[in-house]
N, C-alpha and C positions, 0 to 999 in steps of 0.2 A: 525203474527210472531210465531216461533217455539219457547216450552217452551226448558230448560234446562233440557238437560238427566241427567240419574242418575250420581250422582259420584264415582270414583274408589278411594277404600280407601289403605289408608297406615297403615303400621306398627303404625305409629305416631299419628293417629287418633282416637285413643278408644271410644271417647266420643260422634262420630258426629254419631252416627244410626249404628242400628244392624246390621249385614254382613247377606250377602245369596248370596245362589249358582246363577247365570245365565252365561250358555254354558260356563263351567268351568274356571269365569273369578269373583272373587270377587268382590262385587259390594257393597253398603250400600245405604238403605232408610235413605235419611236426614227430621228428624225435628226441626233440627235448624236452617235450611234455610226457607227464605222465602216461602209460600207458592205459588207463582207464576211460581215455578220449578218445573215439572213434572219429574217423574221418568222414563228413557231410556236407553237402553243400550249403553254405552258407548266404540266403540272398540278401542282399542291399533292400534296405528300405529307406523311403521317409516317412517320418512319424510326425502329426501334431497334435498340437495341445488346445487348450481354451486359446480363443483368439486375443491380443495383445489391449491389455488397458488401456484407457487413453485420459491423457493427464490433460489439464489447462495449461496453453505456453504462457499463457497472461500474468503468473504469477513473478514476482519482481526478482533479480537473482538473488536477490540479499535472500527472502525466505526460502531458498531452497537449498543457499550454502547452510543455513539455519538448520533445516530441517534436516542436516545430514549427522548433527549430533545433538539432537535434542532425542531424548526418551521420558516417558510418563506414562503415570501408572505405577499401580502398589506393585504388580509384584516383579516388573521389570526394571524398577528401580529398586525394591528390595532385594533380587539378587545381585545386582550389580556390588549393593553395597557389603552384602553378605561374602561376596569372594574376591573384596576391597578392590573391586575394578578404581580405573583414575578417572573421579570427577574432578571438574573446573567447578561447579558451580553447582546446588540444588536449591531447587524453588519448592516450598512446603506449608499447607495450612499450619497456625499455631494447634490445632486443634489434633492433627496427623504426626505432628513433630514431637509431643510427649505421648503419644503409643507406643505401648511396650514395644511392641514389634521394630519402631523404628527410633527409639530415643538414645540408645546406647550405640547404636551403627551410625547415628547421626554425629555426635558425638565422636566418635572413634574419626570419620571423615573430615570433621573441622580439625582436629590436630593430625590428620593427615595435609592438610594446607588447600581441602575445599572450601569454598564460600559456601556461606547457607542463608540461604532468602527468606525471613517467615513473610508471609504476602498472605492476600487474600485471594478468595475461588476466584474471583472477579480476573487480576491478575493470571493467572493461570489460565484462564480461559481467552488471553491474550496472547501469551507466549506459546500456546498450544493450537493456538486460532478456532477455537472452539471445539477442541477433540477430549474425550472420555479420561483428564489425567488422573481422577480419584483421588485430588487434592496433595500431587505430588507431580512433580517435574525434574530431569537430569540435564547440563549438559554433560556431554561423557567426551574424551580424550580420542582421539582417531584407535580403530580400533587395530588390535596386535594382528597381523596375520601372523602364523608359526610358517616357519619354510617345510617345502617339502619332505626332505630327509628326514626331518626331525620328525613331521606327521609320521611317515612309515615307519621311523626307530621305536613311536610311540605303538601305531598300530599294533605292530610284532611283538609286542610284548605281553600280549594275551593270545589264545590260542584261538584260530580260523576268525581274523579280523575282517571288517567290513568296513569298507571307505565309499564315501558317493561321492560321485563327481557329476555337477551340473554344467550343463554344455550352454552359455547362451541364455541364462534364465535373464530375464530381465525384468520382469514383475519383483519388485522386494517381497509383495506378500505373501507369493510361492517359493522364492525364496527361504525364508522366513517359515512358513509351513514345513518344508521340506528338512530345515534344520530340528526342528521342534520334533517332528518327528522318528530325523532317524536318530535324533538322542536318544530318545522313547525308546525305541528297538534298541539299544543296545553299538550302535555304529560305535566306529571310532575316531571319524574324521571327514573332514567335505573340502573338497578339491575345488575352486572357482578360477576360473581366468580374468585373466587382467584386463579385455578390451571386451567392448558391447557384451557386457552383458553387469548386471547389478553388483554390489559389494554390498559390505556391512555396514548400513546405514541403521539410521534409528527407526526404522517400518520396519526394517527383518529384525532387529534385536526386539521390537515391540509384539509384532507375530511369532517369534519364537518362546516368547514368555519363560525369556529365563534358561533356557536350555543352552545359550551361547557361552554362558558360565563355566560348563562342563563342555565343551564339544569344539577342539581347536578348528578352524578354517583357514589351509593354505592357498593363498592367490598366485598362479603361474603366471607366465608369458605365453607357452607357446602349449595347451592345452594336449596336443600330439605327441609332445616329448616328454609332457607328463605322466604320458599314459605307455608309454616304451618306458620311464623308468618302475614305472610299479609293477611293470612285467617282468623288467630285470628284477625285482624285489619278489618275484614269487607268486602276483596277486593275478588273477584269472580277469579279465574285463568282459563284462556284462552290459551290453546296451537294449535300452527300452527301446521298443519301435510299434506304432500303430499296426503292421501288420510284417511282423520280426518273422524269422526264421522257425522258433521254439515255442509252443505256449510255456506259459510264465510255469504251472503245475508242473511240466513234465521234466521241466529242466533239476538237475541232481545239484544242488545248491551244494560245494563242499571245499576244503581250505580257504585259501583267504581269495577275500573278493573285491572288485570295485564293481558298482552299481553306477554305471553312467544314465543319466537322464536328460534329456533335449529342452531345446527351448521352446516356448510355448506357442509360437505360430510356426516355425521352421522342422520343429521336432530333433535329432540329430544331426548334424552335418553331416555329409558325406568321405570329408577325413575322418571323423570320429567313428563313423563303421566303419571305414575301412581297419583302424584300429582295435576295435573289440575283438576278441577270440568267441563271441557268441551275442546274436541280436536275438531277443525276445519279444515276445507283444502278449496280453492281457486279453485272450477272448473274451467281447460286446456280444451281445445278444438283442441288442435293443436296436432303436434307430439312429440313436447318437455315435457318431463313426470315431468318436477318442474322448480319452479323459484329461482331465486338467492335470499338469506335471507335475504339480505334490500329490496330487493324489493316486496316480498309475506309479511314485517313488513308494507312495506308503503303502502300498500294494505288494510294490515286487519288495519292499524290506519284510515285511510281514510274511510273504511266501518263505526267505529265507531265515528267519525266527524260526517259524512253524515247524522247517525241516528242520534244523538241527536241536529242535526242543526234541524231535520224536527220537533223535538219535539219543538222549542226554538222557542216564540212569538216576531218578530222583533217590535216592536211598533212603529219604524220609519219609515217602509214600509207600515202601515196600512193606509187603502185612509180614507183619513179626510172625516165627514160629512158637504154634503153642506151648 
C-alpha cells in the first residue's frame, strides 16, 4: 500500500509542522500525525463532474417553494412514516390507504396531528405535476440538519468512521444519489454547506429512497472550518480529483475518514484542497475525461469498504476443525 503524501497547509493550521518550499507550492512536515505517513508531494488539482442541469426559470415561485417539501412515492413516504418523520399533510388513494403496508402508520400519523387526504390518481397527478407518486404523496416539515459536533460524537462511536462531505453539489439528484449510497456502504454522516450549493429538498429525499431515515446531514457555514474541525477530531480528509495526486487503489484507506467530493462542473475548490491531507483521482481509461459526482463518491466509498472488508476476520466463514 502507498503511504500518505505530504499535507498542504492552510492559513488555519499553525500548529501542525513547519512550512517549506517544494516547486513553489507550500507544503508542511507533519508530526502530529501518525508515523505511518510518509511525506510526498501533494499536487493541487481541479476535478469535474457531469456538466450542471438545467432547469426552466418559467416555472412560477409558488411551485418551487412547493416543491421543496413535497415527497411521493411508496417507499419514500413509507420510510418517512415508518421513523415517524413530521408530516403536515398526506395525499393517498382510498385504495393504497388500507394496504397493510401503510394502514396502521397512517393511522399512527393522524393521531400524530397529520392531515390525511383520501383523493383520487387524478389529484395526485396534480400536486405532483405529473410525476411517478404510486398513489401516495407527503408534505414533510423542513428537514432537521444535526450540528456538527453531534455528527462526529455520533460518527466516533463506531470504530474507523466514515463521513462525506460534498463540496458545492448543486444537482439534488446527485445529491440524493450520493446520500443513498453512502448509507449503503456503511458511512455515518454527510457534511453540506450552507450557500451555493443544494439541501434537503424533496428530489434528494426522493433519490435517496429512504436512506435519509438512517443517515444524519450536518449543514455548515464556512465549509474550511469544517473540515479543520474533523481534523482536530481525528478524521484524515480525502479529496476526489479528476486527475488527484494518488490513484483511488493505491491509497491505504485506514482510521476514520472524511471522503470530500466536488461539485459537478467546478469539481473541488481550491480552498477545499488546499484543506485535504490527500487528493485522489479514479484512473479512466476511456475517452470520457470524469465521472459524474455520485458516481466517482460510490466509487471511492466502495474502494474503502473493500479495504477494510479484507482487513475484517469473518469468524463464521472460518472451516471448523475436524
Amino acid at each position: 500500500m502507498t503511504s500518505k503524501p505530504r499535507k498542504i497547509q492552510t492559513p488555519s493550521e499553525p500548529n501542525r509542522g513547519q512550512p517549506l518550499k517544494l516547486k513553489g507550492k507550500r507544503v508542511i512536515t507533519n508530526s502530529l500525525r501518525s508515523p505511518r505517513h510518509e511525506e510526498r508531494e501533494n499536487k493541487p488539482v481541479s476535478g469535474s463532474s457531469h456538466p450542471h442541469r438545467h432547469f426552466s426559470h418559467s416555472a412560477p415561485l409558488l411551485k418551487q417553494a412547493e416543491e421543496s417539501d413535497l415527497i411521493y412515492g411508496r417507499h419514500p413516504v413509507l420510510s418517512a412514516l415508518e421513523s415517524q418523520r413530521n408530516l403536515n399533510r398526506i395525499w393517498i388513494t382510498t385504495r393504497l390507504r388500507y394496504d397493510h403496508r401503510f394502514h396502521h402508520l397512517i393511522l399512527q400519523a393522524k393521531e400524530s396531528g397529520t392531515v390525511i387526504d383520501e383523493v383520487e390518481p387524478r389529484r395526485l397527478d396534480q400536486i405532483t405535476d405529473g410525476a411517478n407518486h404510486q398513489g401516495i404523496a407527503a408534505q414533510i416539515a423542513p428537514y432537521a440538519y444535526i450540528e456538527l459536533p453531534d455528527l462526529i460524537a455520533q460518527a466516533k462511536s463506531v470504530t474507523d468512521p466514515v463521513i462525506v462531505v460534498a463540496d458545492g453539489i448543486t444537482d439534488p439528484h446527485n445529491l440524493g444519489a450520493i446520500i443513498r449510497t453512502a448509507e449503503a456502504i456503511g458511512a455515518q454522516g454527510l457534511v453540506i454547506p450552507q450557500r451555493r450549493a443544494a439541501g434537503i429538498t424533496s428530489t434528494v429525499v426522493k433519490v435517496a429512497a429512504g436512506a435519509l431515515e438512517n443517515f444524519p446531514v450536518a449543514r455548515v457555514v464556512n465549509l474550511s472550518r469544517a473540515l479543520e474541525e474533523l481534523k482536530e477530531a481525528g478524521f484524515w480528509i480525502y479529496g476526489t480529483a479528476a486527475t488527484g495526486s494518488e490513484p483511488l487503489h493505491t491509497v491505504n484507506f485506514s482510521g476514520p475518514i472524511v471522503l470530500v467530493v466536488g461539485s459537478e462542473g467546478e469539481g473541488l475548490s481550491m480552498l477545499t484542497q488546499r484543506s485535504c491531507d490527500v487528493l485522489v483521482s479514479i484512473p479512466l481509461l476511456g475517452k470520457t475525461p470524469s465521472l459524474n459526482a455520485s458516481v466517482a463518491a460510490g466509487m471511492a466509498l466502495y474502494e474503502i469498504y473493500r479495504q477494510r472488508s479484507l482487513n475484517t476476520l469473518y469468524l463464521d466463514k472460518l472451516q471448523k476443525p475436524l
